[in-house]
C-alpha positions in Angstrom: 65.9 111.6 -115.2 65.7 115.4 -116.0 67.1 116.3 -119.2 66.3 119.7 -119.3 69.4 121.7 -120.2 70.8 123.7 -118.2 71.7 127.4 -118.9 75.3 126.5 -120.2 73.7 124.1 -122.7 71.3 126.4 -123.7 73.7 129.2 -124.4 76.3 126.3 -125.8 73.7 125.2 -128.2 73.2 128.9 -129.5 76.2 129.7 -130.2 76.9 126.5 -131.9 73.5 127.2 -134.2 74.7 131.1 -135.1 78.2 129.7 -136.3 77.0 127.2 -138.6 73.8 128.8 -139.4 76.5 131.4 -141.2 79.6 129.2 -141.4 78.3 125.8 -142.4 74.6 125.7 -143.4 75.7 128.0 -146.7 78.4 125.8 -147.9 76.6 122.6 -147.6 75.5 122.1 -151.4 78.4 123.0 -152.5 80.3 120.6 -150.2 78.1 118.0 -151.4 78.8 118.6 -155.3 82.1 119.3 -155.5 82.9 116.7 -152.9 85.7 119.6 -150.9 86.1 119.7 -147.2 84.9 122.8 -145.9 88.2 123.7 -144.0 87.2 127.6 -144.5 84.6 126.6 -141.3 86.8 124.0 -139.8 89.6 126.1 -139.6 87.2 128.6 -137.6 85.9 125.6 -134.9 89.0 125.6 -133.0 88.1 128.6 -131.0 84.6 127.7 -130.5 85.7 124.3 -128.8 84.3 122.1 -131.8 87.4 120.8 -132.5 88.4 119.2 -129.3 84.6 118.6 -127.2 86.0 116.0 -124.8 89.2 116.9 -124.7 91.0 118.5 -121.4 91.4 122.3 -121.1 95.0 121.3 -119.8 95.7 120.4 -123.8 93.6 123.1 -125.6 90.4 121.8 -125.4 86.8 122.6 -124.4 86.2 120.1 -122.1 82.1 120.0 -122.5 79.7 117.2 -120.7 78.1 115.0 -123.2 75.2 115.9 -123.8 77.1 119.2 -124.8 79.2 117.3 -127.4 76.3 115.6 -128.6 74.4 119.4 -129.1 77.3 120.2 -130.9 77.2 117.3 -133.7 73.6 117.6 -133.8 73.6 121.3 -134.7 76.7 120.9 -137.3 74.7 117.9 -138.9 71.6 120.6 -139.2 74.0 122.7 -141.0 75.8 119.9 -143.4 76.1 116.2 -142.4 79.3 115.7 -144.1 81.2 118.7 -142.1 79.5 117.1 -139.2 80.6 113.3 -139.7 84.3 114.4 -140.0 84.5 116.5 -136.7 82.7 113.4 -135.0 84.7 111.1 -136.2 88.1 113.5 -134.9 86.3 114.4 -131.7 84.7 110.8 -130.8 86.6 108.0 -132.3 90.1 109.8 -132.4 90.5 111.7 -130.1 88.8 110.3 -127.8 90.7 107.5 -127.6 94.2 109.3 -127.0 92.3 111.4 -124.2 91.2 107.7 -122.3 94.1 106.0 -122.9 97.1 108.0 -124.0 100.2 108.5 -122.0 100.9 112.1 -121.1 103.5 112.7 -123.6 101.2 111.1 -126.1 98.1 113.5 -125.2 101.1 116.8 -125.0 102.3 115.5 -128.3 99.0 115.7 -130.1 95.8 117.0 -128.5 96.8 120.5 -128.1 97.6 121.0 -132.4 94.3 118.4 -133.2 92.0 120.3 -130.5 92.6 123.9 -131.2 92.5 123.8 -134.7 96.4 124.4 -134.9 96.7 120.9 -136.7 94.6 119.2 -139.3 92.0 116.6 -138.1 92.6 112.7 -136.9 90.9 109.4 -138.1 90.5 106.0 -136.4 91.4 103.0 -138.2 89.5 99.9 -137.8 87.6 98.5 -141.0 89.4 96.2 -143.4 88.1 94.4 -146.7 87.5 91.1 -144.3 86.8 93.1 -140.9 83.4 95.3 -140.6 81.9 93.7 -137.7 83.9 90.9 -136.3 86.6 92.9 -135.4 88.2 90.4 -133.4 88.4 87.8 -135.9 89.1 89.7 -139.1 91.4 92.1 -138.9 94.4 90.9 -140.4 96.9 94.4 -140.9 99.9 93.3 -138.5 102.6 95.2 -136.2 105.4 93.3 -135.6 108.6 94.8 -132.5 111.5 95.1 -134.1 114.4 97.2 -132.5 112.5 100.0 -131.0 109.6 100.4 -133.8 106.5 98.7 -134.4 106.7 97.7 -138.1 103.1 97.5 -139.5 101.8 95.9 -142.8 97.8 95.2 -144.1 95.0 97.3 -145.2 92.4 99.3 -144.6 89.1 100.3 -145.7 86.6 103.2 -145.1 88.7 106.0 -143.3 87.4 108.6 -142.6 89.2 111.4 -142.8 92.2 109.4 -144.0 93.3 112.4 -146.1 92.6 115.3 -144.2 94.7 114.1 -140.9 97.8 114.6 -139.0 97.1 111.4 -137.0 95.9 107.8 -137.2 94.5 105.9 -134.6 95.4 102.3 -135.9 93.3 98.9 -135.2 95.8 96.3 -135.5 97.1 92.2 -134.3 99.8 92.3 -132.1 99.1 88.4 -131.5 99.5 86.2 -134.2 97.9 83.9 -131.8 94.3 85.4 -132.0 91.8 85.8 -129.5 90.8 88.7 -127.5 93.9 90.0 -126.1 95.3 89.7 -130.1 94.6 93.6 -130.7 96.3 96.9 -130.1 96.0 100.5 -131.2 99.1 102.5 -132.4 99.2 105.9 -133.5 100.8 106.5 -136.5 101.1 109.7 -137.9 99.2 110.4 -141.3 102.9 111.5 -143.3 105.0 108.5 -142.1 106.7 106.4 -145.2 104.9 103.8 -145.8 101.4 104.8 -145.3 99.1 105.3 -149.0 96.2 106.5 -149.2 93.9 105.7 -151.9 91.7 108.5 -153.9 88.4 109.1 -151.9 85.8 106.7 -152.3 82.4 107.9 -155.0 79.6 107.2 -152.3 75.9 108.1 -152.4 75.8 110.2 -150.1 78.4 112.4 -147.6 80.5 113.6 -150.3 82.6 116.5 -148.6 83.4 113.7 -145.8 86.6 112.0 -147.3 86.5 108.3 -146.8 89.6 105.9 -148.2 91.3 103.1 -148.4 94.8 103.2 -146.7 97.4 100.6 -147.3 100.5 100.4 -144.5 103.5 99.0 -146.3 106.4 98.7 -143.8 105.5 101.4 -142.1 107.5 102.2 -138.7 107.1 103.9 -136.0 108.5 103.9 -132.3 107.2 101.6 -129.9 106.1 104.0 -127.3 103.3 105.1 -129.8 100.8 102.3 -128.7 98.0 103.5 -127.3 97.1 101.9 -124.3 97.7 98.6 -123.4 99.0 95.9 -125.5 96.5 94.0 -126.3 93.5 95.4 -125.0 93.2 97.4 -128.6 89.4 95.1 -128.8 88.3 96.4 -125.6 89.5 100.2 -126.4 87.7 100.0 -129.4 84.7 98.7 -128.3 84.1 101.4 -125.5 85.3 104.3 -128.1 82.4 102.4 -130.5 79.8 103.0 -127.4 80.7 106.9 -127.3 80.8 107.1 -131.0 77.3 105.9 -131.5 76.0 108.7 -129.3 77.5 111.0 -131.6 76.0 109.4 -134.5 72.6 109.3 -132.6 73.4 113.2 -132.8 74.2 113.6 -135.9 70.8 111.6 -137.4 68.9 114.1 -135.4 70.3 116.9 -136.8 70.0 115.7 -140.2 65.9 114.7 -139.0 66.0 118.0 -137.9 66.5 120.0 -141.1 64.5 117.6 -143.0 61.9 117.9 -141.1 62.4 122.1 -141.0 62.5 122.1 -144.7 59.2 120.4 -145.2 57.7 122.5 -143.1 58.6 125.3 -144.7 57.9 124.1 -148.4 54.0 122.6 -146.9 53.2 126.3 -146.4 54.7 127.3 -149.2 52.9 124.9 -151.9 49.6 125.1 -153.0 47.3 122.7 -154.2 43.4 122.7 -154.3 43.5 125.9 -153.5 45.2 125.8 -150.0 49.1 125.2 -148.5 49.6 121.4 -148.7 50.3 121.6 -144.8 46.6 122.1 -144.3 46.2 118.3 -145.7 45.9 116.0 -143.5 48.9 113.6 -145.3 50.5 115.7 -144.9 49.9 117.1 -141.6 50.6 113.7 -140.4 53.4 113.3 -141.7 55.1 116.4 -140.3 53.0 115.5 -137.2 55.1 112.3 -136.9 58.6 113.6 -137.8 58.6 116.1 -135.3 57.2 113.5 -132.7 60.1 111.0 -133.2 62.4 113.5 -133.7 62.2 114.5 -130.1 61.9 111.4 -128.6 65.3 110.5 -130.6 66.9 113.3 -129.1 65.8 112.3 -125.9 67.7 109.4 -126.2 70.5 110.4 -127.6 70.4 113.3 -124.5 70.1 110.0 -122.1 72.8 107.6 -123.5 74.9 111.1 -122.7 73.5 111.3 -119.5 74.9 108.0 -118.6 78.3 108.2 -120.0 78.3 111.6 -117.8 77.6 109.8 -114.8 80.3 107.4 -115.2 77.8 104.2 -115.8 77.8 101.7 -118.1 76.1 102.7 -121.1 76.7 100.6 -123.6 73.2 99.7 -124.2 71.5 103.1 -124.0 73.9 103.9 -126.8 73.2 101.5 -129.0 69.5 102.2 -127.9 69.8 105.8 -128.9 71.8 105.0 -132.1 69.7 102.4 -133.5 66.6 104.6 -132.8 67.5 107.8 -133.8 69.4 106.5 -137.2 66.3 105.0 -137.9 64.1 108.0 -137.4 66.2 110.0 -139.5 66.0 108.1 -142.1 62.4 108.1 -142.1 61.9 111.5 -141.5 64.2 112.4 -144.5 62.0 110.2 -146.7 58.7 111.9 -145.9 60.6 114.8 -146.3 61.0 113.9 -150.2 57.2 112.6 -150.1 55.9 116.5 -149.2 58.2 117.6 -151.8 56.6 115.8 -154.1 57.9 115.6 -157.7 60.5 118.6 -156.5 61.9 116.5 -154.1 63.9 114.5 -155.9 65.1 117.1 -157.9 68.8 118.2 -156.4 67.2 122.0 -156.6 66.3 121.0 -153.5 67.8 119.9 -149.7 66.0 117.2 -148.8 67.1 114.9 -151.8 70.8 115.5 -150.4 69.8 114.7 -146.8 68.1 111.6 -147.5 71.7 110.6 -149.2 73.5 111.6 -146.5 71.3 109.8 -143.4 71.6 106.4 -145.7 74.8 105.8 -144.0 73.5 106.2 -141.0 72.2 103.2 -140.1 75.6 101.4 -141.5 78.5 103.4 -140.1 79.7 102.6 -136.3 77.7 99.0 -136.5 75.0 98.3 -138.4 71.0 98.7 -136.9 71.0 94.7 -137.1 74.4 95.0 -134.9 72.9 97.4 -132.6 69.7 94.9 -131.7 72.5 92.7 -131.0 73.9 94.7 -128.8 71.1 95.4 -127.2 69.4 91.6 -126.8 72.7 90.6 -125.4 72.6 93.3 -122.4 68.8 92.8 -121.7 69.7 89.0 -122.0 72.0 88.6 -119.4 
């Protein structure tokens, strides 16, 4: 398969690179220290399409392939991984969701103010204190008919974006019974009663990302805002997982990316011996290999998109392409450090904050060890 891109992706990817080269890229330290969401660039995405990739141009939106939406992430991630997990997170896992499965005055409702910027962001809710990666058997928050409302109680862990959005994208048991028809999403809107959300979790790394804990204490809200089907919440959320680890896949590349870019740049800037470090042969091979598996991880992040483009099952190739290119990253960032040296651990520099920030990498969306699974079950049937 050719994954050459084509002229709109080329001129799609530029013009993604200028804005945050000057919007994004300039603000990142200080989004990572003082741990504030860089709305002053958010605020500007709406126009560019960033703020609704996948989503309609009958509701506002920009309605790019995937391999566009994953040039997009990649190139924001380049610029500050934190502003880049919070638009992936709206675009992929919340959005996303409403666009594949939402009714039409669902999608009217909301995707026109989340996708044009008009709005604030949205968030999917899935992780609880017992519920990480068996979904199916550990969540526990509950939503109970009564009248005309869904009356939800439980908690939550992880959000992202819990505090920064108009919308929720709720994981919860419909069927006290259990199994695999047990789970349903419901949209509940970020300022209904009921809904807390606790102070922003201190994390190592992705600090102007907000990520909570959210606690829903009798909160109601009409019945028509399930998403979907009743009961097929397990299924919904397992195909919005596939999409969301190509966006991930993305977002480790970008981070590899400028990693990588700043080593370069500091191996012909440091000299030792009497010559640029980059004419050592460490180090040579080590830049040698991080922009060798850099590309191939784009490659298959560009492929797992290429599949979900075609309409084909691609739930392997993204956990293929999420797996590797997480994995990469985190490499890459950690040579990145080693040609810094003693600097490199020093926050004077970049590369000590990307190495924080690709740590999550490997967790968020299902774990590496959860993507082999993934993957030995498909090759194994």
């Amino acid at each position: 398969m050719n994954f050459e891109l084509n002229d709109e992706q080329q001129a799609f990817r530029h013009v993604v690179h200028e804005f945050v080269a000057r919007e994004v890229k300039p603000l990142a330290r200080h989004t990572d220290e003082t741990g504030e969401f860089n709305w002053t660039a958010v605020r500007k995405m709406g126009p560019l399409g960033l703020l609704g990739l996948e989503v309609p141009e009958a509701y506002g939106g920009a309605a790019v392939d995937p391999i566009s939406a994953a040039i997009a992430i990649e190139e924001l991630a380049w610029g500050c991984a934190s502003t880049a997990l919070a638009v992936s997170a709206h675009n992929g896992l919340a959005l996303g969701p409403v666009v594949a499965y939402g009714t039409e005055a669902q999608k009217e409702a909301w995707l026109p103010k989340l996708a044009t910027g008009e709005g604030r962001l949205a968030a999917l809710s899935l992780t609880e204190p017992g519920a990480g990666s068996d979904l199916q058997g550990g969540v526990r928050t509950t939503a109970v008919k009564q009248g005309q409302e869904w009356v939800i109680n439980g908690s939550k862990m992880w959000m992202t974006n819990a505090s920064i959005a108009d919308l929720m994208v709720v994981l919860v048991r419909t069927d006290p019974g259990g199994g695999s028809k047990s789970l349903s999403h419901i949209l509940v809107p970020a300022d209904t009663p009921g809904v807390i959300i606790a102070p922003a979790e201190k994390k190592m790394g992705l600090n102007g990302s907000p990520t909570h804990a959210v606690t829903f204490e009798n909160v109601r809200v009409p019945l028509e805002n399930l998403l979907g089907a009743e009961g097929r919440g397990l299924q919904q959320t397992l195909s919005t997982l596939d999409s969301g680890r190509i966006s991930i896949g993305a977002l480790a590349v970008g981070i590899a990316q400028a990693a990588y870019e700043a080593a370069l740049k500091y191996a012909h800037e440091r000299y030792t011996f009497g010559k640029p470090i980059a004419q050592h042969q460490a180090v040579q091979w080590m830049l040698a290999d991080a922009v060798t598996e850099i590309q191939a991880a784009r490659l298959m992040v560009y492929w797992a998109a290429a599949r979900k483009a075609s309409g084909a099952r691609y739930t392997q190739e993204a956990a293929m392409a999420k797996l590797f290119a997480t994995e990469v990253s985190e490499r890459v960032c950690r040579n990145a450090i080693q040609v810094h040296g003693g600097y490199g651990y020093s926050r004077e520099f970049e590369v000590e904050r990307m190495y924080r920030d690709t740590r999550l990498m490997t967790i968020g969306e299902g774990t590496s060890e959860i993507q082999r699974l993934v993957i030995a079950r498909a090759i194994g049937r």
